[in-house]
C-alpha positions in Angstrom: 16.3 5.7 14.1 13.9 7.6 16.3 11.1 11.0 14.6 11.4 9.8 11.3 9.0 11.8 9.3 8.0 11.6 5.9 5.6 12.8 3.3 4.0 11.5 -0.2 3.5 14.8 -2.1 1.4 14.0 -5.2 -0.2 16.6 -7.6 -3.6 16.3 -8.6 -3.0 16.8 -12.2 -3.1 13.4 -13.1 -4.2 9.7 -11.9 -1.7 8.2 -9.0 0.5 5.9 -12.0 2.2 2.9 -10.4 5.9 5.0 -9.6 3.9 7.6 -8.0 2.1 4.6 -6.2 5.9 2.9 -5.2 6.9 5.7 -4.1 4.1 6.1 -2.0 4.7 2.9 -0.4 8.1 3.1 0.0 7.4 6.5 2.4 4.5 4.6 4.2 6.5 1.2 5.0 9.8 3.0 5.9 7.4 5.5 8.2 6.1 2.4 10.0 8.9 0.3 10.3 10.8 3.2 12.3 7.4 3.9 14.1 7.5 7.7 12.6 5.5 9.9 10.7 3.5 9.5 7.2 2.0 12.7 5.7 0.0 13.2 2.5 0.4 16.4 0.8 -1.7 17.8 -2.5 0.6 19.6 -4.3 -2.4 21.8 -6.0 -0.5 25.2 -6.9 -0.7 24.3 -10.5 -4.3 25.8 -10.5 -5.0 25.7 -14.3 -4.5 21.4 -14.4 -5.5 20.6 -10.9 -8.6 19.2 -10.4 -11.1 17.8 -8.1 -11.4 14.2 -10.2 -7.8 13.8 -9.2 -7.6 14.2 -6.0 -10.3 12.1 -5.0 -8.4 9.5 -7.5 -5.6 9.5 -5.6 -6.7 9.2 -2.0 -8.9 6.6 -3.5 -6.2 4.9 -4.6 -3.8 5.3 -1.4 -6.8 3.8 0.2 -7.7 0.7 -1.8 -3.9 -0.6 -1.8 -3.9 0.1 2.3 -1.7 3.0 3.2 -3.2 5.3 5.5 -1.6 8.3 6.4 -1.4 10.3 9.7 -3.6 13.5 10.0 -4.9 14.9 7.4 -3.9 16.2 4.1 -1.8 19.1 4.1 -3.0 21.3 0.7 -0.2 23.8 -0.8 -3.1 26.1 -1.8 -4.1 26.8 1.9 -0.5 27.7 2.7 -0.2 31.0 -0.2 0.9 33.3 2.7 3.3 31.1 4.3 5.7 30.9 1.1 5.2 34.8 0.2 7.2 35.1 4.3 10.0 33.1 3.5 10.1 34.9 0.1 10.2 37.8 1.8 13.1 36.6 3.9 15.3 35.1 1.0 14.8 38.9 -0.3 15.5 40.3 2.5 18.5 38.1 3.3 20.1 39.1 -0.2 19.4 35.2 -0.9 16.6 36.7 -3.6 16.2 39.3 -6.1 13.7 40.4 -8.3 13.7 39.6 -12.3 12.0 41.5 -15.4 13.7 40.4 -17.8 11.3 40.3 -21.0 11.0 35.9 -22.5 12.3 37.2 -25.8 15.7 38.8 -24.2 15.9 35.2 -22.3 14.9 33.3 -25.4 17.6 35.1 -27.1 20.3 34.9 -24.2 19.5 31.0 -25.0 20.2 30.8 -28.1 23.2 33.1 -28.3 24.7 30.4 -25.5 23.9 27.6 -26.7 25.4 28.9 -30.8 28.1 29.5 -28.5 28.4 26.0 -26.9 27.4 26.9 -23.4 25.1 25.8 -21.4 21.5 28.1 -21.6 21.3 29.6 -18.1 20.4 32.6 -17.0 23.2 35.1 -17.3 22.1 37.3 -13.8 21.8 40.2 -15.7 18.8 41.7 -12.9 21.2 40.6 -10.4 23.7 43.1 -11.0 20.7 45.6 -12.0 18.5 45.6 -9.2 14.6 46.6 -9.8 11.7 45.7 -7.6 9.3 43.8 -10.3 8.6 40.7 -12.2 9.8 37.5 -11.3 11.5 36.4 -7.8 15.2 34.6 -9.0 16.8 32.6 -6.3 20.8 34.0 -6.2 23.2 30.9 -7.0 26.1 31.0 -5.3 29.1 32.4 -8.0 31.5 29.1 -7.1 31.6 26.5 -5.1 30.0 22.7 -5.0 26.7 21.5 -3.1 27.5 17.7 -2.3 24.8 15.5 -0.5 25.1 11.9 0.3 21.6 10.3 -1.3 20.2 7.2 0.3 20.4 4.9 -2.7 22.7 6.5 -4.9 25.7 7.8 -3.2 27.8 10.8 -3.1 26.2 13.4 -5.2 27.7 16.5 -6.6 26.9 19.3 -8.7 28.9 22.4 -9.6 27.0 25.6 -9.2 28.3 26.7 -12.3 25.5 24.1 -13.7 22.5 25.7 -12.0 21.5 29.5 -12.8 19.6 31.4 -10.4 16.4 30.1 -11.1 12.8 31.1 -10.5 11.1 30.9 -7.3 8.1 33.1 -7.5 6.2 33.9 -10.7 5.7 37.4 -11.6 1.6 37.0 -10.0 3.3 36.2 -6.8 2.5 32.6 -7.3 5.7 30.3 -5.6 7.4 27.5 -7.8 8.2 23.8 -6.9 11.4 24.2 -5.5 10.6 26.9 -3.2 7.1 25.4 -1.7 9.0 21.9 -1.3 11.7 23.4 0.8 9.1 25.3 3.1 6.4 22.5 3.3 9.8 19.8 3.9 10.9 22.3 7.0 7.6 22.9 8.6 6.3 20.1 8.5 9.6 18.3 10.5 10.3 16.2 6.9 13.3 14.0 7.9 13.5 12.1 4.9 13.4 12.2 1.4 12.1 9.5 -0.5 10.8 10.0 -4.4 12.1 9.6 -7.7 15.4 10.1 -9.1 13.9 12.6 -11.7 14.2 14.7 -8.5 17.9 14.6 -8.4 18.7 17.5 -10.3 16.1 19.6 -7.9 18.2 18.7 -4.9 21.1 21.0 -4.9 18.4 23.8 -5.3 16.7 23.1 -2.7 19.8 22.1 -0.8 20.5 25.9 -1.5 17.5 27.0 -0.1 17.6 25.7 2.6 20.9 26.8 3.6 19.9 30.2 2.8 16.8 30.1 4.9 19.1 28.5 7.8 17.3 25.5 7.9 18.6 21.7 8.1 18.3 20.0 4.8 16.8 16.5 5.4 17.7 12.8 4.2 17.4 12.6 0.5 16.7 8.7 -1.0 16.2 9.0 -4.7 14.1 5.7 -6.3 15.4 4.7 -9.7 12.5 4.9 -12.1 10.5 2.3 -13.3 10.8 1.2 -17.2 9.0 -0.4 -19.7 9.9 -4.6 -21.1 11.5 -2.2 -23.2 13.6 -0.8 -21.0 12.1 2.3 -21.6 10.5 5.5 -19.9 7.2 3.3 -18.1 4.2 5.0 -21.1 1.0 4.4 -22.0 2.3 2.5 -24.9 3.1 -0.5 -22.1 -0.1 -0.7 -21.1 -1.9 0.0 -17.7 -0.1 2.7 -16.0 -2.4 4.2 -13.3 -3.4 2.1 -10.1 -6.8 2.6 -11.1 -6.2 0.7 -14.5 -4.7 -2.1 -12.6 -8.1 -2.1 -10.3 -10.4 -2.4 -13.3 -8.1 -5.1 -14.6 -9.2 -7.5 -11.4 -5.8 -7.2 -9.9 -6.1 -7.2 -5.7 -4.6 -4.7 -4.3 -2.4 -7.1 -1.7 -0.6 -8.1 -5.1 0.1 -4.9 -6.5 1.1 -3.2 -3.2 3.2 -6.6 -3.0 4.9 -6.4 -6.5 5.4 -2.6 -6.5 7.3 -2.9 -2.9 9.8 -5.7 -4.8 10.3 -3.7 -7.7 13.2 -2.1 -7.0 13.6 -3.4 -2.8 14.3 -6.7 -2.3 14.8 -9.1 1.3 16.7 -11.8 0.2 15.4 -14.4 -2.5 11.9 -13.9 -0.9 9.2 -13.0 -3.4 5.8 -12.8 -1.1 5.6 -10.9 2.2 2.4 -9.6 4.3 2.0 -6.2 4.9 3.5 -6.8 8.8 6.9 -8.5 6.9 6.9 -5.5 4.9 6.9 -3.2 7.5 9.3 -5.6 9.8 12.1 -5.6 7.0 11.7 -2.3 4.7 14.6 -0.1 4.7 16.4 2.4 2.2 19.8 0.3 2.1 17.5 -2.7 0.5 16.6 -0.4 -2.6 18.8 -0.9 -5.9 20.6 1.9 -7.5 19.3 0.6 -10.9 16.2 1.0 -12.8 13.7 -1.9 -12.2 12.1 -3.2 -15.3 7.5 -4.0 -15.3 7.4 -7.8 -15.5 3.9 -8.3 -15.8 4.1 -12.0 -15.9 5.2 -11.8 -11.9 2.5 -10.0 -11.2 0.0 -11.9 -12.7 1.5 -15.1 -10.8 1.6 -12.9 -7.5 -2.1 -11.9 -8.6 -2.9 -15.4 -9.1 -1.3 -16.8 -5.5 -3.4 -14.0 -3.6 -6.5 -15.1 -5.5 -5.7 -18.7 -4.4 -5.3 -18.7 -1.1 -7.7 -15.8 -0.2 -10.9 -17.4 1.9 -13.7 -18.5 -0.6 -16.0 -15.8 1.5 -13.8 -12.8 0.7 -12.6 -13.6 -3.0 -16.7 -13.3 -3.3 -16.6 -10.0 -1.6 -13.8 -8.7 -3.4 -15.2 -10.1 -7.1 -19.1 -8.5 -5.8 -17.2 -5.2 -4.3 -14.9 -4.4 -7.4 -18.1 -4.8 -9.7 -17.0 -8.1 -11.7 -20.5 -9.7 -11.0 -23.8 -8.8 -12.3 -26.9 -7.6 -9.5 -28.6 -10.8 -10.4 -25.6 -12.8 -9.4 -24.5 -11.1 -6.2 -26.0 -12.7 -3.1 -25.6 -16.3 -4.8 -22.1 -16.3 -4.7 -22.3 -16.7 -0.6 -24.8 -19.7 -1.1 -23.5 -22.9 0.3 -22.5 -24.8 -2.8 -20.9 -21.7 -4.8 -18.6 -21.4 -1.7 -17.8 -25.0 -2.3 -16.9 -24.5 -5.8 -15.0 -21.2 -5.2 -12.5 -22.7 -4.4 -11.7 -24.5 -7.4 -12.0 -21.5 -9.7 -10.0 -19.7 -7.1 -7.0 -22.3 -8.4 -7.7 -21.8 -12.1 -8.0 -17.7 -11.5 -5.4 -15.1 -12.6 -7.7 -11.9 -12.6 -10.9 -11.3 -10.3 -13.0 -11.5 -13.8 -11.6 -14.8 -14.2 -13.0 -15.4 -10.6 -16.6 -14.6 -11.6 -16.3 -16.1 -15.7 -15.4 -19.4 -14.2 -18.2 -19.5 -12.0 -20.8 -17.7 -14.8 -22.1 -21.6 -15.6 -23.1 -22.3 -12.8 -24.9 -19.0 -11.7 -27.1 -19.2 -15.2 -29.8 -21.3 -15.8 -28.6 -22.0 -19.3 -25.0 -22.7 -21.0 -23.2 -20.5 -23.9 -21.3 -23.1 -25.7 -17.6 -22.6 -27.2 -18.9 -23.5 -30.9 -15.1 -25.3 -31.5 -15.0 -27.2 -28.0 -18.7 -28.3 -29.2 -17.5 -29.1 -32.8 -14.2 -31.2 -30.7 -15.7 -33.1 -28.1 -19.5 -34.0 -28.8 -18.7 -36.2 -31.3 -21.2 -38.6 -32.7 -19.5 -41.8 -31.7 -19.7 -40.2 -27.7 -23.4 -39.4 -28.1 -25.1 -42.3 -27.6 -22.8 -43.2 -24.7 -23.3 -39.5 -22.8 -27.2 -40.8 -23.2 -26.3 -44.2 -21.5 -24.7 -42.2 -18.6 -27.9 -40.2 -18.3 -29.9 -43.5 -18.0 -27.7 -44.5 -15.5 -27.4 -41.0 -13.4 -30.8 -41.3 -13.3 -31.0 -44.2 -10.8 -29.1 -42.5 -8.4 -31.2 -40.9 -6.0 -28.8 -37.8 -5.2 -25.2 -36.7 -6.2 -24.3 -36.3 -2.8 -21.5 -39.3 -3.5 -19.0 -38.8 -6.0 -18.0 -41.7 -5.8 -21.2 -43.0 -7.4 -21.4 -40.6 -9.9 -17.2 -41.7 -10.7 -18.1 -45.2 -11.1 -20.8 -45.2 -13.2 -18.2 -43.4 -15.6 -15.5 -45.6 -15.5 -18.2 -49.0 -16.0 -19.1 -46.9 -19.2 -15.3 -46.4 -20.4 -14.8 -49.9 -19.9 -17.9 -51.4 -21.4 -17.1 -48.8 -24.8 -13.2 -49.4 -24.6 -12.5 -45.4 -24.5 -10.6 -43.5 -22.9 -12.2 -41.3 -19.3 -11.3 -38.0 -20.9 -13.3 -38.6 -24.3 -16.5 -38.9 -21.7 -16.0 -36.5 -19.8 -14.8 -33.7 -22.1 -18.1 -34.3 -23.4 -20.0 -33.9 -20.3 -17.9 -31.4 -19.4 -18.8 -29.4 -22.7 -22.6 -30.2 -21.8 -22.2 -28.8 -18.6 -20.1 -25.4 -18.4 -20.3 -25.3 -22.3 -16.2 -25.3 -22.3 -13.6 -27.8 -22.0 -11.5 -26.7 -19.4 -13.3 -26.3 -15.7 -12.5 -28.0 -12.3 -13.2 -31.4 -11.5 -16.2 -32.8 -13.6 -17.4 -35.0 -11.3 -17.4 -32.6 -8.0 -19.2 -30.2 -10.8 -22.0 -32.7 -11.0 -22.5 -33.6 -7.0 -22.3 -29.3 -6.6 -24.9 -29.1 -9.6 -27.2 -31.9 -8.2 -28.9 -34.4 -10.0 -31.5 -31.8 -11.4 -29.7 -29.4 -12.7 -27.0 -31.9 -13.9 -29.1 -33.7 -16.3 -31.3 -31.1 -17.4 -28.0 -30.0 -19.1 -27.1 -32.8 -20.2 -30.4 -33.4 -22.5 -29.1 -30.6 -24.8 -26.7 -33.3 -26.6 
């Protein structure tokens, strides 16, 4: 497939939410795997809700999960006199007429159809009265079918008995959705289609439009929407919705772009991919027909691989960057023995907080203690053998071997006749002031002797 060219059209009324953001991606990855074209456009004609906050949001957003686009972003705003020409043409053409119908005569044309049972469209009434104000109504065709072949969905087709002649400009000249989408699509080359299938009623309009305008509808692929565990409408009520929810969280944004991608595509059983696979294997005819369902659990796993195998040196970027550590803390998490401990924590981390809380013991100089894992493992029949450990600790001269450090525990667990963990739950408690870490004893030769059993006198 050679010129493919498509766009992401947000509007900055809103944050970028995770469908906008799959959809997103779905337009870059198919741009790049055909080699073709990936524009952004701000869809800002809605000037009352648009706002500045938003847009930078979004192209924040684009930006932190890796999509860049080509050129720069094309702004409906700028473009006021391009749409009042082709308005002007559809008018001229006959494809247009002018509307003044008064809300409550349409309010009461609704009504009176549906008491009647019929669907509450527009009856056409300026049409066969011609005047030269108000609103600007595209003319539906009085019979006839618009059929279009969708990407993911099929054969679509709708009656124009179902569509009334609807409004293209508002009565301050100002265009309407349909409309700009079917000029911006045509001059900016648009060759596919890609969004979500709430779209799908919009089509045959603007499948109208263009044929009025003589222009070359192109590609449409609608994206079955993303739902809730509930199999719901994706809300609030489920939790994060916008990407930048998901960045506060500590999830990285090569899971996210990773699990968005799969929700709804798929390549065979495979469940992790780089972006260059992505881009290799992305096509249209790999998207279900079906909503795909949130499963945050997979996410968290895919969250937890990419923290796990990320380079100890950038996991402390990425945990420093995304604000997760305090200014205190910052330039220690490069030092030699924190990159050693990294990754460990790495293994035990779901979230980039996680990264940092699993490290916090051994950045501070002093331990908060889990009052239960205190209460549960520093009993007073392991006291006085944690104190014979320190005596013997002590005559090492480092920690450098942990081999050393492991045998003087197990002569200890032999001599008492208990069992490893009882002692080194205990010490473990001492330590990181919890009962779940990484390895005690590679804690201790990381810790050195010092600092190992300065901790180790609070018992």
């Amino acid at each position: 497939m050679s010129n493919v060219v498509v766009r992401f059209a947000p509007s900055p009324t809103g944050f970028l939410h995770i469908g906008g953001a799959r959809t997103a991606i779905f337009n870059y990855l198919f741009a790049r795997h055909h080699k073709g074209k990936f524009y952004l456009r701000i869809e800002d004609t809605d000037i009352e809700r648009s706002e500045k906050q938003y847009e930078d949001e979004i192209l924040e957003s684009m930006h932190w999960l890796g999509m860049d686009y080509d050129g720069e972003p094309i702004y409906q705003s700028k473009r006021t006199e391009l749409y009042k020409q082709y308005i002007d043409k559809l008018l001229a053409s006959g494809h247009a007429y002018y509307c003044n119908c008064s809300k409550e005569e349409l309010d009461a044309e609704r009504v009176k159809a549906t008491a009647e049972k019929r669907k509450p469209v527009y009856g056409g009434k300026c049409r066969r009265c011609p005047t030269n104000t108000g609103v600007v109504r595209f003319k539906i065709p009085e019979s006839g079918v618009t059929i279009f072949n969708d990407a993911i969905l099929g054969e679509i087709r709708i009656d124009h008995k179902e569509i009334e002649d609807f409004v293209i400009a508002r009565s301050d000249k100002s265009p309407t959705y349909n409309f700009t989408v079917v000029v911006d699509d045509a001059e900016m080359n648009i060759t596919h289609v890609i969004r979500g299938d709430d779209h799908v009623n919009n089509t045959p309009k603007q499948i109208l439009i263009y044929e009025a305008l003589g222009l070359k509808p192109p590609i449409f692929a609608h994206v079955p929407m993303i739902l809730g565990p509930d199999k719901q409408k994706l809300s609030k009520r489920h939790g994060a919705t916008a990407v930048t929810q998901y960045r506060k969280l500590g999830y990285l944004p090569e899971a996210l772009f990773n699990y968005l991608v799969r929700l709804g595509w798929s390549h065979g059983d495979d469940e992790i991919f780089t972006k260059d696979e992505l881009i290799e294997f992305f096509d249209t005819n790999s998207i279900g027909s079906s909503a795909a369902v949130l499963n945050l659990e997979k996410l968290n796993w895919l969250n937890a691989h990419y923290i796990k195998v990320m380079p100890p040196k950038e996991i402390a970027e990425r945990v420093v960057s995304e604000g997760f550590v305090p200014e205190e803390h910052k330039k220690r998490l490069f030092d030699s023995d924190v990159q050693k401990l990294l990754p460990m924590i790495q293994e035990r981390s779901k979230m980039l907080g996680d990264v940092y809380k699993g490290l916090e013991f051994f950045l501070k100089d002093t331990v908060e203690y889990d009052e239960k894992a205190k209460a549960k493992h520093l009993t007073p029949e392991i006291k006085p053998v944690v104190q014979e450990l320190v005596d013997e600790l002590n005559k090492l001269s480092s920690f450098d071997d942990i081999n050393k450090i492991e045998t003087i525990f197990t002569t200890l667990i032999e001599k008492h006749n208990i069992k490893l963990k009882h002692l080194a739950q205990a010490v473990r408690v001492l330590i990181t002031g919890t009962d779940v870490s990484p390895g005690i004893f590679e804690i201790m030769s990381l810790m050195g002797k010092e600092r190992t059993l300065k901790r180790l006198q609070f018992l």
